[in-house]
C-alpha positions as CSV (number, residue, x, y, z in Angstrom):
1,X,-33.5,58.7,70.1
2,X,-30.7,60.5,67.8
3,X,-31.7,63.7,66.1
4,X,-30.0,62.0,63.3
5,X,-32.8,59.7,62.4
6,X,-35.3,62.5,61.8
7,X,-35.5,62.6,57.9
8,X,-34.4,66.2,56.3
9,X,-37.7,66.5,55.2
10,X,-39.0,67.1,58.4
11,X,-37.3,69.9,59.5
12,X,-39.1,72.0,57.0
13,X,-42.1,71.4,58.1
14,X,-43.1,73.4,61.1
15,X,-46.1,72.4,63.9
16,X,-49.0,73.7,63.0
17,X,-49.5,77.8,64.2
18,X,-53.2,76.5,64.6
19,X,-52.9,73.5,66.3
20,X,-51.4,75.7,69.1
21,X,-54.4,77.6,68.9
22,X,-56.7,74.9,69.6
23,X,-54.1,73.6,72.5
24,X,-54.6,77.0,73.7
25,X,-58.3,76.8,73.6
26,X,-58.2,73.5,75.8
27,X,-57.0,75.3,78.8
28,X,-58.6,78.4,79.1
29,X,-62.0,79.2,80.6
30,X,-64.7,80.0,78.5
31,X,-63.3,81.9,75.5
32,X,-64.4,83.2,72.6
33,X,-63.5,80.9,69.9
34,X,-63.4,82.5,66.6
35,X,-60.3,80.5,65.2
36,X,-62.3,76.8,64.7
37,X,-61.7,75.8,60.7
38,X,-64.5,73.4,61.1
39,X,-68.9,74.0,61.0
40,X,-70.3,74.7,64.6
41,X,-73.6,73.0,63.9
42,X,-73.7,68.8,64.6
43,X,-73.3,66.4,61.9
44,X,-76.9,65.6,60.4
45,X,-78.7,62.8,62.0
46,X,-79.3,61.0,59.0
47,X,-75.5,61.0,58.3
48,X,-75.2,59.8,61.8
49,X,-77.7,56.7,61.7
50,X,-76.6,55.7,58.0
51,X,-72.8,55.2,59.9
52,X,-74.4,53.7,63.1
53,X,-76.4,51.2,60.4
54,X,-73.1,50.7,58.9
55,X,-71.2,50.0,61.7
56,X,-74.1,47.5,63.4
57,X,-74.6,46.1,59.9
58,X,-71.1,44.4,59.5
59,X,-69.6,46.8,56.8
60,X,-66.5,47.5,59.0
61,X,-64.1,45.9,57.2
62,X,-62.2,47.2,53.9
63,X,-64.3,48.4,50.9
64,X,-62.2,48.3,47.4
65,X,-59.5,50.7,47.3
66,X,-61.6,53.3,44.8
67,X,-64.5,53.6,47.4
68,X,-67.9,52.0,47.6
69,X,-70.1,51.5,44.7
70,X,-73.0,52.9,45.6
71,X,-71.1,56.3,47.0
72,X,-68.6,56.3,43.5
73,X,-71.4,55.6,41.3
74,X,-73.5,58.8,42.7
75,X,-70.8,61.3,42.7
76,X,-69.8,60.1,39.2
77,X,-73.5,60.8,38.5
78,X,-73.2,64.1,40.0
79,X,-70.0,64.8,38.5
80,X,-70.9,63.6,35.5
81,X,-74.4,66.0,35.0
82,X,-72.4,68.9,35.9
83,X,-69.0,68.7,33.8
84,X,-69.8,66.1,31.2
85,X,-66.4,65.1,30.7
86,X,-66.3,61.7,29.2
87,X,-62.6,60.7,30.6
88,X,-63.7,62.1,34.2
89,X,-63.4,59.3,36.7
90,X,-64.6,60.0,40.4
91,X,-63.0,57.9,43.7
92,X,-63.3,58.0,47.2
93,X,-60.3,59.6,49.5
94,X,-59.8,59.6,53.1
95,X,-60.5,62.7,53.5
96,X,-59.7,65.6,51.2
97,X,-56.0,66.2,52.7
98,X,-55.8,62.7,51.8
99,X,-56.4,63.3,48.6
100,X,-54.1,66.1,48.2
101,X,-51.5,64.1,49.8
102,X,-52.1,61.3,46.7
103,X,-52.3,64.1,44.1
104,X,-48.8,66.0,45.2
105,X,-47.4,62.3,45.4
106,X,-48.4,61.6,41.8
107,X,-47.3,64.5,40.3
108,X,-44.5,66.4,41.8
109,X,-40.9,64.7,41.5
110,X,-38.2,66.0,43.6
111,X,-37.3,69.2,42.2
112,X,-40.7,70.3,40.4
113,X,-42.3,73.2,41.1
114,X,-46.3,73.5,42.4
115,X,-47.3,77.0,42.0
116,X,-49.6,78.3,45.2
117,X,-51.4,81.3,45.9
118,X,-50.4,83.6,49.1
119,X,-52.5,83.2,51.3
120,X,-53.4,79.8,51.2
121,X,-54.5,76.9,53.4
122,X,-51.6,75.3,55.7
123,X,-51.3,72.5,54.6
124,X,-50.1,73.1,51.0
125,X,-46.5,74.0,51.7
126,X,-46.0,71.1,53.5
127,X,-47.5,68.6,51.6
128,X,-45.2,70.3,48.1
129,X,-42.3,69.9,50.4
130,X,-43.3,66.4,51.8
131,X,-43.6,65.5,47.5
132,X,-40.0,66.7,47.3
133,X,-41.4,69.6,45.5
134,X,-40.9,73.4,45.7
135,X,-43.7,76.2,46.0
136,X,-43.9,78.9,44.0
137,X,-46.0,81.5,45.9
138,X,-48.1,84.1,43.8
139,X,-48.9,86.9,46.1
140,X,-53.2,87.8,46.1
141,X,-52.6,91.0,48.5
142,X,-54.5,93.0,48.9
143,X,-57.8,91.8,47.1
144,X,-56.9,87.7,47.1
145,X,-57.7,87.9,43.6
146,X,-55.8,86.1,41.3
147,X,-53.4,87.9,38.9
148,X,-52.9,86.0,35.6
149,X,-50.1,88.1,34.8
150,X,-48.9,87.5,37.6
151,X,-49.0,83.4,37.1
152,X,-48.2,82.9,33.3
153,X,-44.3,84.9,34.7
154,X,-44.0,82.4,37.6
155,X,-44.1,79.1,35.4
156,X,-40.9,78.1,34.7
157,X,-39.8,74.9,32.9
158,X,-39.9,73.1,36.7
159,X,-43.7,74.0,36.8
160,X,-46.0,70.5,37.4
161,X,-48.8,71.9,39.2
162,X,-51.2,74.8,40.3
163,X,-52.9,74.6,43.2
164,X,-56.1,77.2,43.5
165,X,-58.6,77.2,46.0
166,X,-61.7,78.7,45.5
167,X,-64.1,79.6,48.2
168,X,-60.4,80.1,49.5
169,X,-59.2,79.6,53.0
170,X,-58.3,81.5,55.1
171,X,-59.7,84.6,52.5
172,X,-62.7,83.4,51.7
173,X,-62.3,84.5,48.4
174,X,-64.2,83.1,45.6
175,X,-62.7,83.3,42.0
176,X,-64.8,85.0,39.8
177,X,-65.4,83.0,36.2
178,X,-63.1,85.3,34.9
179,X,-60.3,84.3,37.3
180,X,-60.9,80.3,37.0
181,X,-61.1,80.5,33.0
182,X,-58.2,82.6,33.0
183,X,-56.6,80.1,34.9
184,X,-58.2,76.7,33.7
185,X,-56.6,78.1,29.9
186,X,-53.4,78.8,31.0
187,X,-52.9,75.1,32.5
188,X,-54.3,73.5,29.6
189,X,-51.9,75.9,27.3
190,X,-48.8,75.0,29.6
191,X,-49.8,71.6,29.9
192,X,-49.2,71.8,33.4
193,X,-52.0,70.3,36.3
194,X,-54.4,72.4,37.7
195,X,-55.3,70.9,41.2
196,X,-58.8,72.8,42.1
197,X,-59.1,72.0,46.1
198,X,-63.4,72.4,46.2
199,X,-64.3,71.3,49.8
200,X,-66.3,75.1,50.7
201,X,-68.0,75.4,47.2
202,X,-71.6,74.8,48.9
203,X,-70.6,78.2,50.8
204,X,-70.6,80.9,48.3
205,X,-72.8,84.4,49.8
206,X,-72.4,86.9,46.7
207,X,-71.7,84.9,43.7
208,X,-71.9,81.5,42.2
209,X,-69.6,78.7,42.5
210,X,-67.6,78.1,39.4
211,X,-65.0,75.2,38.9
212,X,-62.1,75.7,36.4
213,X,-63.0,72.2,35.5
214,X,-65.8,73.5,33.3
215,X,-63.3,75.2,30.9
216,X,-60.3,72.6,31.2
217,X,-61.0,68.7,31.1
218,X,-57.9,67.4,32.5
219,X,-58.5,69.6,35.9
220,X,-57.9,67.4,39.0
221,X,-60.7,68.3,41.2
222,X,-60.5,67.4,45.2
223,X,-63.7,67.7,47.3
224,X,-65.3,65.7,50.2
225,X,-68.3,66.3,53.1
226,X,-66.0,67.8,55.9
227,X,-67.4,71.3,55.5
228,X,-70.8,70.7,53.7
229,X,-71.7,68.5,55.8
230,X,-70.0,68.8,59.3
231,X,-67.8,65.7,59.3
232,X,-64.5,66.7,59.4
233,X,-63.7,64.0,62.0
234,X,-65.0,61.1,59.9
235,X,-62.5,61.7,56.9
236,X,-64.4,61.6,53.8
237,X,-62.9,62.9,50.5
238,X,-63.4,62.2,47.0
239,X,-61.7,63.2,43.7
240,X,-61.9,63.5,40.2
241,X,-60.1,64.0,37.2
242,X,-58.8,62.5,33.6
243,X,-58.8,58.7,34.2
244,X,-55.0,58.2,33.9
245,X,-53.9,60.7,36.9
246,X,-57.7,58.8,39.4
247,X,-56.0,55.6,38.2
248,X,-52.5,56.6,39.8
249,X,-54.2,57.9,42.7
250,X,-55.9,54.9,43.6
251,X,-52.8,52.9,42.6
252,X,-50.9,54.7,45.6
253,X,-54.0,54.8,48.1
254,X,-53.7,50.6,47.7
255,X,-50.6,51.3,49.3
256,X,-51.2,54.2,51.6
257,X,-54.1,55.1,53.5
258,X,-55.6,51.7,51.3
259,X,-59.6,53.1,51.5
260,X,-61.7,55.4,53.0
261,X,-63.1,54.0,56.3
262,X,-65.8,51.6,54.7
263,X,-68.6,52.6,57.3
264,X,-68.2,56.6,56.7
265,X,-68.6,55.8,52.8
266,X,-72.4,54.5,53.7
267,X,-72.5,57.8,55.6
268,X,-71.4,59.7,52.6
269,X,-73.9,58.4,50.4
270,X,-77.0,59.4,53.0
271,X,-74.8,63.1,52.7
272,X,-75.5,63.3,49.3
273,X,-79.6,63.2,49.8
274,X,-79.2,65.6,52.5
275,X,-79.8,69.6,51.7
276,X,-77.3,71.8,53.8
277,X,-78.7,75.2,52.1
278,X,-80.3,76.3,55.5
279,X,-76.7,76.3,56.9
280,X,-75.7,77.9,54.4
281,X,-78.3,80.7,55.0
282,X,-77.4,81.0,58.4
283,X,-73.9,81.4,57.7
284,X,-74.5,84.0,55.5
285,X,-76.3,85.9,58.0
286,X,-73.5,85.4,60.3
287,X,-71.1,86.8,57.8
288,X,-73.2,89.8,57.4
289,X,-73.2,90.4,61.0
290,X,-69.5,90.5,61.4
291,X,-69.1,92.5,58.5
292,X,-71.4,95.3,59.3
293,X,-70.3,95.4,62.8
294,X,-66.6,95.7,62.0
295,X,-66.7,97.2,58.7
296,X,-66.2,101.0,59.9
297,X,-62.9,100.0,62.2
298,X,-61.3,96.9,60.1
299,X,-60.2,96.6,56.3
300,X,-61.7,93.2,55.2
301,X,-61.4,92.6,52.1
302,X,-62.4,88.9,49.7
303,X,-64.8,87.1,52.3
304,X,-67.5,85.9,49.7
305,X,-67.3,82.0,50.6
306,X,-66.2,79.5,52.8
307,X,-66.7,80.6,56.7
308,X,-63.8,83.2,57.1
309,X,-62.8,86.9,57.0
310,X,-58.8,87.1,57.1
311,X,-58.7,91.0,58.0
312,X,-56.1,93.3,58.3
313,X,-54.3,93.9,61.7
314,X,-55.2,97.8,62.5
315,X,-52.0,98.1,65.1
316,X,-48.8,95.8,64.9
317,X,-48.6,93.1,63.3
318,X,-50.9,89.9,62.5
319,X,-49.3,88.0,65.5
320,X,-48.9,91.4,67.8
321,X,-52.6,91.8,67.5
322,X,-53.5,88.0,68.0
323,X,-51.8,88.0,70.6
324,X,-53.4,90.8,72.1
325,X,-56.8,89.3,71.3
326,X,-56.1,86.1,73.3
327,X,-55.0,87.8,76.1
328,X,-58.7,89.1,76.1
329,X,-60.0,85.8,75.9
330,X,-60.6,85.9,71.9
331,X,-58.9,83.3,70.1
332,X,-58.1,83.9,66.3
333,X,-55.1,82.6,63.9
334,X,-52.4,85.1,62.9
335,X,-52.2,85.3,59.1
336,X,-48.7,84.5,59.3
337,X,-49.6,80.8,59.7
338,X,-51.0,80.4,56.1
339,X,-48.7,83.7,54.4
340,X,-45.0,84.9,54.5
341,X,-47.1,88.0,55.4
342,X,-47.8,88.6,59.3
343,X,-50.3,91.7,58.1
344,X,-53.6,89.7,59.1
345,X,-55.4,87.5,61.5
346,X,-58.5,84.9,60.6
347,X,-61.5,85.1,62.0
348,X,-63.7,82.0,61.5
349,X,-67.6,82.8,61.8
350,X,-68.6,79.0,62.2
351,X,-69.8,79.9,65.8
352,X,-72.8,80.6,68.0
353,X,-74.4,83.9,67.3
354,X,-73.9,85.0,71.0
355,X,-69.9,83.6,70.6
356,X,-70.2,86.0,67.7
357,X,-71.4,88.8,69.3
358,X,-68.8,88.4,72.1
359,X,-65.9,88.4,69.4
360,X,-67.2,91.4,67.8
361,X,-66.8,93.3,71.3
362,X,-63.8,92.4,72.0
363,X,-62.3,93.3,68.3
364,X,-64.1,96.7,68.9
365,X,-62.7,97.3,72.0
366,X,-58.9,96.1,70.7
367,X,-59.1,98.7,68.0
368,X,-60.5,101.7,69.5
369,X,-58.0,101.3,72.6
């Protein structure tokens, strides 16, 4: 096949630095994998048998485009009770890249800027440049906190969208209210579209979740059960937002991915009724442990949600010392795969204690070499 055929577009997006990871992963012998962006515990067995129902029931075919009524009605419900937005409708996605994807689509016209802050989850950059769209990257070093300032001098006349992402991978940052009403204002004053990507609020250790929704009704929320509830591989997202950007959205997902798979929806719905705070407890405890244990030889800094600690590379940089850990059968991601910066690596602490405990010796013994 000619080269030639390969649209432009495609040549700026690279593989993914992770995905190598993982490829890595498949062929060595029992290593210590710290780099998984994904929970480590199974997904709940009432999930499980509400999509084993669904599938032996007959609900395999298509649902309606906007999702199942009995899964759209609760999260509306849900939504609803928290925000109390009276233009806020709710729809299902297939899965929460999937609703990025649509959202980006929507809003971003060749040209057009999407502001994004550095570091920030992979899949951003590509999905602005796959829009025909431009980041403009807001650099969080060293704290990940975000810098109004810093924000109201990047907008520009080109400015659509911001994208924030709080409990933040690969940080784990989580905005303080402060930071989201700062930023929920400025949108609303700009009249430019805040996108607020949502999928790790259930894992907040030191402070309470806030959305910037609460302060800015026409805030595009994006959220789903991958992390909350273990199912990243069953592709379940939902959105919401002022009715006239849902109804676009849906409009394209006809078109595109055209629903959520219909039996995943019914396991959505039995997600909702299941409590994941005792995960969150035990991840909490995990974070805690890593912390403590490399706290006197490591600068870590945000790591107050979500499952990761993105620390600072004592020696080298982010890739030198990744490197170095895999060669002693650790596996974590270089911070250069979510940042212009190659000052970091990730660490994810979704992971066995023991796996834990195995990391933390090796990190030790990289460090003190």
């Amino acid at each position: 096949m000619s080269d030639s055929w390969i649209a432009d577009r495609m040549h700026q997006i690279d593989a993914s630095g992770i995905r190598k990871v993982f490829d890595l992963a498949a062929t060595m012998k029992d290593p210590i994998n710290l780099s998984i962006g994904q929970p480590h515990f199974d997904t709940p067995d009432p999930v499980k048998k509400a999509l084993i129902s669904a599938v032996e029931g007959g609900k395999n075919v298509y649902s309606v485009t906007q999702g199942i009524s009995p899964l759209r009605e609760a999260l509306q419900a849900r939504v609803t009770a928290e925000l109390g937005h009276a233009d806020r409708q709710t729809f299902i996605t297939s899965g929460t890249s999937g609703g990025l994807l649509l959202a980006l689509s929507v809003l971003v016209n060749p040209g057009d800027e999407v502001i994004v802050f550095d570091p920030w989850f992979v899949m951003y950059k590509h999905l602005v440049t796959l829009a025909g769209g431009t980041c403009r990257v807001i650099d969080t070093y060293p704290d990940f906190t975000i810098d109004l300032n810093k924000v109201r001098d990047a907008i520009t006349p080109k400015t659509k969208v911001i994208l924030c992402n709080s409990p933040c991978n690969p940080t784990g940052h989580v905005a303080t209210e402060e930071e989201m009403k700062g930023l929920a204002e400025l949108a609303a004053e700009k009249n430019i579209c805040l996108i607020s990507d949502e999928i790790y609020r259930v894992f907040t250790y030191e402070q309470p979740f806030v959305s910037p929704a609460k302060w800015n009704d026409q805030t595009l929320v994006i959220d789903g059960f991958s992390k909350s509830h273990s199912m990243t591989g069953l592709r379940l997202g939902f959105a919401h937002g002022p009715s006239h950007l849902i109804q676009q959205m849906i409009k394209l997902q006809q078109f595109t991915f055209v629903c959520a798979p219909q039996p995943v929806q019914w396991a959505g719905l039995a997600a909702m009724s299941y409590d994941v705070s005792h995960h969150v407890a035990d991840y909490a405890k995990k974070r805690l442990f890593l912390i403590n244990e490399l706290k006197n030889d490591y600068d870590i800094r945000g790591s107050g949600g979500a499952f990761y600690l993105f620390i600072k590379s004592p020696k080298g940089t982010g890739t030198e010392f990744t490197k170095r850990a895999i060669e002693n059968g650790l596996l974590i991601i270089p911070g250069n795969v979510f940042s212009p910066h190659d000052t970091h690596f990730r660490v994810s602490f979704a992971a066995e204690n023991e796996t834990l405990a195995r990391g933390v010796e090796v990190l030790k013994k990289l460090v003190r070499e």
